[in-house]
MARMARDREN-383386 format. One record per residue (C-alpha): x, y, z. Coordinates in steps of 0.2 Angstrom, whole numbers, padded with zeros to 4 digits, always signed. Layout:
BEGIN
XYZ/...
***
This chain:
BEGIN
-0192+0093-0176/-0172+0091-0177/-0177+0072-0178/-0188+0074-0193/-0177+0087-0203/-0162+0076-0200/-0169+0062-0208/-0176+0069-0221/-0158+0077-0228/-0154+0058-0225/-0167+0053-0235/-0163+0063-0249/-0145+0062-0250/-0145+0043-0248/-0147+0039-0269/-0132+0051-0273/-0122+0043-0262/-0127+0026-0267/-0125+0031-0286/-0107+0038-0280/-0101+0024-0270/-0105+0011-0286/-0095+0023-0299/-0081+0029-0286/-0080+0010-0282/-0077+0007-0299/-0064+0018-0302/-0056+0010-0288/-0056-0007-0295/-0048+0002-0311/-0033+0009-0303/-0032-0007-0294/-0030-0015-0309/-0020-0002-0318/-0007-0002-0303/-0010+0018-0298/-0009+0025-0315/-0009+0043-0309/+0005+0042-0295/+0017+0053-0295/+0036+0054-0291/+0044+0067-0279/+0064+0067-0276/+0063+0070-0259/+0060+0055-0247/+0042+0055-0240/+0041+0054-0221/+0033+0040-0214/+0017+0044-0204/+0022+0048-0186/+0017+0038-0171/-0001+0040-0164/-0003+0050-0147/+0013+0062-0151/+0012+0075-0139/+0015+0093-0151/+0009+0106-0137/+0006+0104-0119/+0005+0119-0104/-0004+0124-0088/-0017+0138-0095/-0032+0148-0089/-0047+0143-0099/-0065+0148-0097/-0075+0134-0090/-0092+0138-0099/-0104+0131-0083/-0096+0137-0072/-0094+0155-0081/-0075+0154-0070/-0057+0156-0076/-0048+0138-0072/-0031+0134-0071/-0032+0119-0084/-0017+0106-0091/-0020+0108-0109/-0013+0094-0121/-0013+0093-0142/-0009+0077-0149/-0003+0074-0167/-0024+0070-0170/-0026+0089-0169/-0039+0089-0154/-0038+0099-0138/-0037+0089-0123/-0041+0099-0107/-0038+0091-0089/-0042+0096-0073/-0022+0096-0070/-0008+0092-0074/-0005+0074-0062/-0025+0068-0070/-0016+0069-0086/-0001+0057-0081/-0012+0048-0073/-0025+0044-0087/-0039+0052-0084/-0052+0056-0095/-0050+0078-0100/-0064+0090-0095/-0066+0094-0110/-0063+0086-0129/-0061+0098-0142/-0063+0094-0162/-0058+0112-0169/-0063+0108-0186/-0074+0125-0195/-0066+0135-0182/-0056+0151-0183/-0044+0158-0170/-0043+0175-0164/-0032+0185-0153/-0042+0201-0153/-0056+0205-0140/-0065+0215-0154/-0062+0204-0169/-0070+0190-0158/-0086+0200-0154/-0088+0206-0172/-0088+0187-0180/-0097+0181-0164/-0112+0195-0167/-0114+0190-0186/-0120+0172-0180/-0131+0180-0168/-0146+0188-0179/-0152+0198-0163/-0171+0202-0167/-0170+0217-0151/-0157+0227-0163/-0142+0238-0158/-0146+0249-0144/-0142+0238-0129/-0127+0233-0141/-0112+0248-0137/-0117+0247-0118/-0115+0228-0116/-0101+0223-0102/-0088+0211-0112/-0094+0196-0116/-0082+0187-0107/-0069+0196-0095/-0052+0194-0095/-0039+0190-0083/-0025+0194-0092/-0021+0204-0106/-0017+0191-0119/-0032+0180-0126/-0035+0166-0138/-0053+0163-0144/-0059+0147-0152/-0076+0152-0163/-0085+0138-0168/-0101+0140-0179/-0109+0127-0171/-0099+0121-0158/-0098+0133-0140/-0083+0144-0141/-0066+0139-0130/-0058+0154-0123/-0039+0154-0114/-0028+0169-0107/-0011+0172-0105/+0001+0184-0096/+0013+0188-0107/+0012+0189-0127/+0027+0173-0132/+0013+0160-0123/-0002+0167-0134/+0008+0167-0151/+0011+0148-0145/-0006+0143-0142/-0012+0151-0155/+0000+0145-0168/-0004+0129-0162/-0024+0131-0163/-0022+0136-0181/-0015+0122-0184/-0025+0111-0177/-0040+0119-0187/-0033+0119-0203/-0030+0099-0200/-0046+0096-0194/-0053+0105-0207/-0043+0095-0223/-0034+0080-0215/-0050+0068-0221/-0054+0077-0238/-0036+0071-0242/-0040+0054-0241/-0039+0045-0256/-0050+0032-0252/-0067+0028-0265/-0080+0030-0248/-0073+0048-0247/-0074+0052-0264/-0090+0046-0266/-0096+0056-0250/-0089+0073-0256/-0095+0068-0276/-0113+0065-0268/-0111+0080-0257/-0108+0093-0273/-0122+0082-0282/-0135+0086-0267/-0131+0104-0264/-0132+0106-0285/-0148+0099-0284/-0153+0114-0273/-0145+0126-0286/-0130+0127-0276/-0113+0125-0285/-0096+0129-0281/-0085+0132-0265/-0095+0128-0247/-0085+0132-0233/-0095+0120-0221/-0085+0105-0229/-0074+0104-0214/-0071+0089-0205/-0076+0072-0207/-0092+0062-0216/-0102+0065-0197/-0098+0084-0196/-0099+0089-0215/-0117+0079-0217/-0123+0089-0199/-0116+0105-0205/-0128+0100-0221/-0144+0099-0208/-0140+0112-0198/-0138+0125-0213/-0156+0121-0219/-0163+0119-0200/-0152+0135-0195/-0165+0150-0199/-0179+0139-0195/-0172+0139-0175/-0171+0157-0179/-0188+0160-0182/-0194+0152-0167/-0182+0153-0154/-0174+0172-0155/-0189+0182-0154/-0195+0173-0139/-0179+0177-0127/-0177+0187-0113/-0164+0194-0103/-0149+0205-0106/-0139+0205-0123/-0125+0192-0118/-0136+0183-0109/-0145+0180-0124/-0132+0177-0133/-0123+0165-0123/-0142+0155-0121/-0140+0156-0139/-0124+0147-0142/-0127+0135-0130/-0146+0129-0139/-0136+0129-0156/-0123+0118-0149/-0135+0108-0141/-0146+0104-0158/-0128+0101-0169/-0125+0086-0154/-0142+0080-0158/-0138+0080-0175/-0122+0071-0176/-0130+0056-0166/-0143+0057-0179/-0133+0057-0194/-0121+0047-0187/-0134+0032-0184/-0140+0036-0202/-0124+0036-0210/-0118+0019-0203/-0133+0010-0212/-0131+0017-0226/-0113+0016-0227/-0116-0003-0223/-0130-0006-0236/-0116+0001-0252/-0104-0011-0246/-0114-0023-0247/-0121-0018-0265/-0103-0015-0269/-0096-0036-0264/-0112-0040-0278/-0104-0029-0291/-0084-0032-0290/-0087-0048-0301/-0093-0039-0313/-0084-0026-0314/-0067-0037-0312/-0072-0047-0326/-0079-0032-0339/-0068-0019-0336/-0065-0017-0354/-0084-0019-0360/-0087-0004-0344/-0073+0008-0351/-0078+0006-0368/-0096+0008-0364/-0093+0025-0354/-0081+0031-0367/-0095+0027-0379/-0107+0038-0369/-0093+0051-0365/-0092+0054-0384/-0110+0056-0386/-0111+0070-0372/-0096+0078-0380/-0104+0078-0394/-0119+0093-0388/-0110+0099-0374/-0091+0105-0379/-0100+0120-0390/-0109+0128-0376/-0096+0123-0365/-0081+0129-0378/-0093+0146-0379/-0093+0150-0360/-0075+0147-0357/-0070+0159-0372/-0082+0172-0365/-0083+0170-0347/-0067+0160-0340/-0053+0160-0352/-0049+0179-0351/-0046+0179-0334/-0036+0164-0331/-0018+0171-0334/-0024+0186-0321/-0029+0173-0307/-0013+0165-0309/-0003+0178-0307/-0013+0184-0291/-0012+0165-0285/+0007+0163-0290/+0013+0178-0277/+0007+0171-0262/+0009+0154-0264/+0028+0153-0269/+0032+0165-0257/+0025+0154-0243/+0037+0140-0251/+0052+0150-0252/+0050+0153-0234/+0050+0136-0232/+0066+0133-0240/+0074+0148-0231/+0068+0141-0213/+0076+0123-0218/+0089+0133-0225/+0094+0143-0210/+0091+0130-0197/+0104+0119-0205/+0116+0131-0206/+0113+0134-0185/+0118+0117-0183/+0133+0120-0193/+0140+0137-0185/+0137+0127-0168/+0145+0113-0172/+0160+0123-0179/+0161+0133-0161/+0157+0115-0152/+0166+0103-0160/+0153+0089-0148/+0146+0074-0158/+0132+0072-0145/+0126+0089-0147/+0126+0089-0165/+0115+0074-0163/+0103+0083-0153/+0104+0098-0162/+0097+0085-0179/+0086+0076-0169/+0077+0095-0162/+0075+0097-0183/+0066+0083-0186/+0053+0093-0175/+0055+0107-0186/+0037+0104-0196/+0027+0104-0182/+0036+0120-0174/+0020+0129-0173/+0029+0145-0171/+0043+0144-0183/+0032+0138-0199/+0019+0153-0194/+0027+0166-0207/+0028+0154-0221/+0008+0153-0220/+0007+0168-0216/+0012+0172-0235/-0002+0161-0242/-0017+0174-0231/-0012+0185-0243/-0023+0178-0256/-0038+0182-0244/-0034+0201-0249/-0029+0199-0266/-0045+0188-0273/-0058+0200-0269/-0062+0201-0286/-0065+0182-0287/-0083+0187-0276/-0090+0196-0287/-0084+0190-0305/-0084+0170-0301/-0095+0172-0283/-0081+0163-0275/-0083+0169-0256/-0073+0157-0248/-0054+0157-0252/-0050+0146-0237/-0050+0130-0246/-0037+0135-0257/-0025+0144-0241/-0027+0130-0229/-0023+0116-0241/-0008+0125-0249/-0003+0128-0229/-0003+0109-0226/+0006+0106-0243/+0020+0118-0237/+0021+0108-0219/+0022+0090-0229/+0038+0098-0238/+0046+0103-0224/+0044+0085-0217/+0050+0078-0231/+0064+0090-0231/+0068+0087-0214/+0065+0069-0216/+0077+0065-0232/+0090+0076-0222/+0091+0064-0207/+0092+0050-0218/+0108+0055-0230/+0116+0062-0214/+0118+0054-0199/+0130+0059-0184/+0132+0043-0177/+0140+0036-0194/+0151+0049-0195/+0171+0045-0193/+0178+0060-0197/+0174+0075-0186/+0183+0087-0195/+0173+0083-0213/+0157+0081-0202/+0154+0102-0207/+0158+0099-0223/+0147+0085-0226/+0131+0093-0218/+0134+0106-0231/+0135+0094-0246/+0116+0084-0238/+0109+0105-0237/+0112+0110-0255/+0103+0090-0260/+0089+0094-0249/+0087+0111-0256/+0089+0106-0275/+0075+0093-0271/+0066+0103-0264/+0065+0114-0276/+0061+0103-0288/+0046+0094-0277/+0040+0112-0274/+0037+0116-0293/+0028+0101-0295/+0016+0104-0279/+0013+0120-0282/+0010+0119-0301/-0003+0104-0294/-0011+0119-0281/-0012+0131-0296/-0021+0117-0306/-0033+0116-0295/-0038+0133-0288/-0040+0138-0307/-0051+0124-0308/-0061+0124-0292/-0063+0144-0294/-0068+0145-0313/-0079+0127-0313/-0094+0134-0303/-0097+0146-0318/-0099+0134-0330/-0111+0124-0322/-0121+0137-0319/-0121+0144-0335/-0125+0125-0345/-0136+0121-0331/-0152+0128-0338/-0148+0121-0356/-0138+0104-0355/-0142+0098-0341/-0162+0093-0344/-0155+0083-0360/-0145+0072-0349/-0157+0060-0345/-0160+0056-0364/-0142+0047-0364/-0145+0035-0352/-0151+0023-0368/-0132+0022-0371/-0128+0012-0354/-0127-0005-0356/-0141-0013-0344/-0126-0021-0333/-0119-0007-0331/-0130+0006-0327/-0126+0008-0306/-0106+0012-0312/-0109+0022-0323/-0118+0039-0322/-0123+0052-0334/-0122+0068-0322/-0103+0060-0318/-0097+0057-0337/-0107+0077-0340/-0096+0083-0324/-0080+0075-0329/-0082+0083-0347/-0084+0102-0341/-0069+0099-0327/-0058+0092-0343/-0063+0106-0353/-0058+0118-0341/-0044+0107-0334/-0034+0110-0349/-0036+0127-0351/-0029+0130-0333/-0012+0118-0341/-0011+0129-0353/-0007+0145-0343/+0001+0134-0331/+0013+0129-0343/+0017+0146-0351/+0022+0153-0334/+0033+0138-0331/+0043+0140-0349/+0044+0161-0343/+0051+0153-0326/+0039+0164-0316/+0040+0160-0297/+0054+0146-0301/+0041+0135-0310/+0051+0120-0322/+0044+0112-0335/+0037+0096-0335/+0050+0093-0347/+0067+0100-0339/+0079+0091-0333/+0082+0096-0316/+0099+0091-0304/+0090+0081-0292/+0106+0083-0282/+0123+0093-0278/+0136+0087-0287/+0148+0090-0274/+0137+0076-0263/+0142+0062-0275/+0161+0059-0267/+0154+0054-0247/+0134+0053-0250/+0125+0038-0255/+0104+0038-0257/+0098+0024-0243/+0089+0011-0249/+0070+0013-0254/+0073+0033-0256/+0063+0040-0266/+0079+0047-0274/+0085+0032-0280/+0067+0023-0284/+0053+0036-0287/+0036+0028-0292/+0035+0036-0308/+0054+0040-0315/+0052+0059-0321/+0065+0068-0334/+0075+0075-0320/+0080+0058-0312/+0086+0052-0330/+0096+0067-0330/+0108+0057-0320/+0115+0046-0333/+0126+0056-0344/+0121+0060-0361/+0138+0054-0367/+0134+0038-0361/+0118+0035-0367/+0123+0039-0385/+0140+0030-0386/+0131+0014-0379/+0117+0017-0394/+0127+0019-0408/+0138+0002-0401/+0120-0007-0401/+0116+0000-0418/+0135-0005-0425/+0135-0022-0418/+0118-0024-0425/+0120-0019-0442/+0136-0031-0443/+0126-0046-0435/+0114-0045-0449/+0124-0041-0464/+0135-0057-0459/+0117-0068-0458/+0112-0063-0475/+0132-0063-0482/+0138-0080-0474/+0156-0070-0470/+0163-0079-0455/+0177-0066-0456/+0163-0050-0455/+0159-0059-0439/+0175-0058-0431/+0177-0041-0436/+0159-0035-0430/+0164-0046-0412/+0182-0034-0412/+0172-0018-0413/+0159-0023-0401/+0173-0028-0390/+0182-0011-0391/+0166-0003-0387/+0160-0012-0374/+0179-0009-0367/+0177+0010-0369/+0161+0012-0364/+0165+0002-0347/+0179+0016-0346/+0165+0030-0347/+0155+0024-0335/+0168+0025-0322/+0167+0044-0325/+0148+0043-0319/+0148+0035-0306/+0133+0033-0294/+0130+0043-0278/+0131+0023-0268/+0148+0019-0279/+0164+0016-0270/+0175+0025-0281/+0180+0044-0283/+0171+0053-0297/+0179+0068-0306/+0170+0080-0299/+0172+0072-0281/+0192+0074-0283/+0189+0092-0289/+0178+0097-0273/+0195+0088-0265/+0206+0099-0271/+0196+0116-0270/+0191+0113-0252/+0210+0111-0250/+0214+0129-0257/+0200+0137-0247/+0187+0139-0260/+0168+0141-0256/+0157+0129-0258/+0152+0137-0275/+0165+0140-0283/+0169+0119-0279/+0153+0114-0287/+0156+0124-0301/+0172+0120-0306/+0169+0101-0302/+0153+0102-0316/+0165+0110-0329/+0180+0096-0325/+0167+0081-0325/+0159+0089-0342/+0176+0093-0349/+0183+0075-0347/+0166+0067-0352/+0168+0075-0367/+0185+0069-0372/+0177+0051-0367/+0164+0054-0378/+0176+0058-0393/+0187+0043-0390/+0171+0032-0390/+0164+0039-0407/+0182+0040-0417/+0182+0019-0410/+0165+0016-0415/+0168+0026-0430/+0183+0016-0438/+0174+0000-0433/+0159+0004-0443/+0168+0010-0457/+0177-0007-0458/+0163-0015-0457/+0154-0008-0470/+0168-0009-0482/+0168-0026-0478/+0151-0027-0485/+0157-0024-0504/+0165-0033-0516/+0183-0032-0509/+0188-0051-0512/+0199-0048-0495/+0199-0040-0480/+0213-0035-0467/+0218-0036-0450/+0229-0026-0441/+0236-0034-0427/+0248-0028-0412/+0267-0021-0414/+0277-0036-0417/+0265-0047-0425/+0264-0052-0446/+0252-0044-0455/+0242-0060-0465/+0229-0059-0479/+0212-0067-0473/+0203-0076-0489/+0186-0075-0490/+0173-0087-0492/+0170-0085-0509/+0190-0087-0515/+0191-0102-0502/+0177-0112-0512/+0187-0108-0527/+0203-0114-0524/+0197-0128-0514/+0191-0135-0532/+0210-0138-0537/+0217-0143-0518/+0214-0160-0508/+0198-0159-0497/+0210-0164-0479/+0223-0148-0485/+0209-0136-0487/+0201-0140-0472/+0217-0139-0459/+0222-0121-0469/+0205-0113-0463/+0208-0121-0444/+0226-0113-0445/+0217-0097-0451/+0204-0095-0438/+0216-0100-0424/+0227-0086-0430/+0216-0073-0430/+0209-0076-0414/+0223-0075-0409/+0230-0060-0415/+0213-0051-0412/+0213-0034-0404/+0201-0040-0390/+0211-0040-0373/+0204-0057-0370/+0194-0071-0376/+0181-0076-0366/+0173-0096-0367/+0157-0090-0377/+0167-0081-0390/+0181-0099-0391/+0162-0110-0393/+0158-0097-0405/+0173-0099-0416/+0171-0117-0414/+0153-0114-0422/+0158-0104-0434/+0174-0115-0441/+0160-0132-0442/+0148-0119-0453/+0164-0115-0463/+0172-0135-0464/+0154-0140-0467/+0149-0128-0483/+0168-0132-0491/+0166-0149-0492/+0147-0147-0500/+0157-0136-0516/+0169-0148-0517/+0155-0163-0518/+0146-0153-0532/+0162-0147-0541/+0167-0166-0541/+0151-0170-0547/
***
């Protein structure tokens, strides 16, 4: 019976996946080729993945040993896999053995309460006896001690553990929660094509049963969601013929229960897990015959799915225009708002933990003065992320949304929030790595000299964590808002076009190209027309909470300090940090360069440019030499703005790095530093700014009165020096008419020589002597053709 219902949910979910693989496949050969179109850039530097078989959590515990219905001393172990390893004891753990028990807590839910544990065990036992034996029943399973932890798995046996005294439980619990909300969500964060192209064919499957929306059974990985698939339709039919036909006392029942479900879901994952493999092996195969193709006629593909895209668009954007304006649409902003609380608070409390635990290690150093304990003391908050118990508050925040989304259930029949609270959870614990991470690398005690700057300097690396950190929190969360609005609002629209859009599919499949017809779907092109359609709706709300600054959201387009600008005089970014080379620069990185640099260096491009070719179309040797003075005073004053801006790796001592000097000399905070070193740095740049324009200013000017008519033009040249009269080209073809050829020429060598001279550039570098030389043959060259024809 379980044989025959396994392969048939095989059976039929084998061509969505197949169609799924060849499309996702293909997207995958697009971004291949695009180079990652859609990466993204964070300022803080991401933390490499740890090392495999990190222990996070290991104790001596009693846990409930299932066939022997006994409390045992057991040696529990959690690796960073996020499974529960018990052992005999503790010396069969050093020693290697293999645990008693192997535990993959994914769908599971910990509890701490005796009664909250029976009420979620009793709704997955449909007793057909009812009630009456119900409030008598002895506890399902006695405790020891006072403090337990329950594991309830849905189809899985249940994992209990006690403890004596309430810090262990909060432990072990902590730790359980996380290793549920990883095993839960660690392989849907996969980007590779075969996961998409499981979790696409997976939504396509269960629409195909009128299911849409949210399933809380997509937990785990390919072999547990696709078992959790059988079980769910082979679930009531166990029921039916099992229940009724047991005997005994009520937990007795229950307990023979469990153990027939956990036996069946075993029997399944073999099942499906045979299945899978050869069906996972056959689309690879399919997929080495397409990649040819599809290499070689990307563009033809694109353009043919655009082609059909347009088309669908074309009937479907009314209808689907019409149930976002009606059904969607005015609840958006309220959604947000509900999701926005929650959320940001679980991310300030992120950045308050870091923030606090820095300044420990600060205070304690201060008391201490001892290099070896401050190493320590950074190397104990690198483990700061995985601190079970510390991070516990922050996600606590995010279960909040359980609470304040019960309108969702009825409104958008959303029942399962988890989704959205688990990921968010896991996206706040990747921030605080980072965090931690990017702190370690621009400090490190063992580089530092100084002792008495060492407080200083850990203060300086804080406030650039922290203004990172901000930053990379606005853009994950505005990523999480995205997608909740999405995944919470898209159900409804599909249900709604379902009846009417959905049978006239099929009729655009005439718009495929024959070649082309396994990598590119209708259902997929229909899909990701609805998902854009309410995609941008959810940017729109997005972004007007962002511009109102709700929650600390920026812009897209605001140019935030990526770092403290006290941190510029001792910090420099290590190489390959994300600081220094994001994958995608944003706005906020280009803050960095001044502004007054940016436009002096423009307008002495534009100036320069403007002389060049007005000298080409002229023939004025002497517009050239004054165009190359100009460019040479502003090449000379922009070199001197630069040195203002320096970059966090440069040697020398910005402004603002003298200032912090100076104020931690008089005893100012840390604040009142930044501040005044931000007003300084702006203040001189500014006067930079101004010396730069007037410069380029007065050199454009004279060039463009060069331009006219003026039969001469002068030369200024330094105290001391004769002012001489510079002919021009013109007047030198004239009066060479009545002079001897050999007088003329050595004149406009003496010229030339002199003004070169007598330049204002500081100095005359070889390409500008070869350039003179160039420009004195041009001259020679074209005076003796004049006199050649006036002769004539």
């Amino acid at each position: 019976f379980t044989s025959g219902k396994t392969e048939a949910t095989i059976k039929n979910f084998s061509p969505h996946y197949r169609r799924q693989y060849a499309v996702a496949f293909c997207r995958h050969v697009q971004d291949e080729l695009e180079q990652h179109r859609h990466s993204q850039s964070h300022f803080l530097k991401t933390k490499p993945p740890g090392e495999a078989g990190t222990v996070l959590y290991e104790a001596e515990l009693l846990h409930f040993a299932e066939d022997l219905k006994k409390w045992k001393d057991r040696y529990v172990v959690v690796k960073n896999d996020y499974t529960v390893d018990c052992f005999e004891t503790k010396e069969a753990y050093q020693k290697g053995a293999s645990p008693k028990y192997h535990i993959l807590p994914a769908g599971g839910k910990v509890l701490t309460s005796e009664d909250d544990y029976n009420l979620l065990s009793d709704k997955h036992f449909p007793d057909p006896v009812g009630s009456s034996e119900k409030e008598a029943a002895p506890a399902f399973v006695p405790l020891p001690k006072e403090f337990p932890v329950y594991l309830w798995q849905p189809f899985s046996r249940h994992s209990y553990y006690c403890f004596p005294e309430p810090t262990a439980q909060r432990r072990f619990s902590a730790v359980l929660g996380d290793c549920v909300r990883h095993s839960n969500h660690d392989f849907l964060k996969q980007s590779t094509y075969e996961v998409e192209a499981f979790l696409e064919a997976i939504q396509f499957f269960r629409q195909e049963k009128g299911h849409y929306g949210t399933w809380e059974m997509i937990t785990g990985n390919e072999k547990e969601i696709l078992s959790n698939l059988v079980m769910e339709e082979l679930l009531p039919n166990l029921q039916t013929m099992i229940l009724p036909k047991m005997k005994g006392k009520r937990n007795d029942r229950k307990r023979a229960w469990f153990g027939i479900v956990e036996e069946t879901y075993g029997l399944v994952q073999q099942q499906v897990a045979e299945g899978l493999s050869t069906l996972k092996e056959e689309c690879r195969e399919f997929a080495k015959t397409l990649e040819g193709t599809i290499r070689s006629d990307m563009d033809q593909i694109l353009n043919s799915k655009n082609f059909l895209a347009g088309k669908i668009k074309a009937s479907v954007s009314e209808p689907a225009q019409k149930c976002c304006a009606e059904n969607i649409q005015p609840f958006l902003s309220s959604i947000l708002e509900e999701l926005m609380g929650p959320v940001s608070s679980g991310f300030t409390e992120v950045r308050s933990l870091f923030d606090k635990e820095v300044n420990e290690i600060i205070q304690d150093f201060q008391k201490t003065n001892d290099m070896t304990r401050l190493k320590e003391n950074v190397e104990q908050l690198m483990t700061l992320p995985f601190n079970s118990v510390k991070m516990e508050p922050c996600y606590l925040k995010v279960n909040l949304l359980q609470e304040l989304l019960q309108d969702l259930k009825t409104r958008f029949k959303v029942y399962h929030i988890d989704f959205v609270i688990q990921r968010t959870q896991n996206f706040m614990q990747e921030l605080m790595e980072n965090a931690v991470y990017t702190f370690e690398q621009l400090f490190s005690p063992s580089r530092q000299a100084d002792s008495a700057k060492v407080a200083t300097t850990i203060e300086k690396v804080k406030l650039r964590v922290l203004k990172q950190y901000d930053y990379d929190s606005s853009t994950i969360r505005k990523k999480i808002f995205q997608e909740a609005l999405v995944q919470i609002t898209l159900p409804t629209m599909q249900k709604t076009l379902a009846s009417t859009c959905k049978p006239e599919l099929q009729r655009y499949e005439q718009y495929i190209f024959a070649d082309y017809t396994s990598v590119i779907q209708v259902e997929n092109v229909y899909e990701e027309i609805l998902y854009q359609t309410l995609l941008e709706e959810a940017l729109k709300v997005i972004k007007e909470a962002a511009v109102l600054k709700k929650h600390n959201l920026f812009e897209d387009n605001l140019n935030v300090p990526c770092e403290s600008v006290s941190s510029l005089t001792e910090l420099r970014t290590p190489v390959g940090s994300a600081q220094s080379t994001p994958a995608k620069t944003p706005a906020a990185a280009r803050a960095e360069v001044s502004d007054t640099e940016s436009h002096g260096d423009e307008t002495l491009v534009v100036t320069g440019k403007i002389v060049w070719e007005k000298d080409d179309d002229e023939g004025k040797s002497s517009d050239k030499e004054a165009g190359a003075s100009v460019s040479a005073a502003g090449d000379r004053a922009s070199r001197r703005e630069a040195v203002a801006v320096t970059d966090i790796g440069d040697k020398q001592e910005s402004p603002s790095a003298a200032c912090t000097k100076q104020g931690v000399a008089e005893g100012k905070s840390a604040l009142e530093n930044e501040t005044e070193c931000v007003v300084n740095a702006e203040r001189e740049l500014k006067t930079q700014q101004e010396a730069v324009e007037e410069k380029v200013a007065s050199g454009t000017d004279t060039a463009v009165k060069n331009f006219g008519a003026s039969p001469k033009k002068e030369l200024k040249v330094p105290e001391g020096a004769a002012e001489e009269k510079v002919t021009s080209e013109s007047q030198s073809a004239t009066a060479a008419a009545s002079a001897s050829s050999t007088e003329k020429e050595s004149k406009a060598q003496e010229e030339v020589s002199e003004i070169k001279l007598n330049s204002p550039c500081e100095s005359v570098t070889e390409p500008e002597i070869l350039g003179s030389a160039e420009k004195k043959s041009k001259v020679e060259k074209e005076i003796t053709e004049k006199l050649s024809q006036s002769e004539n």
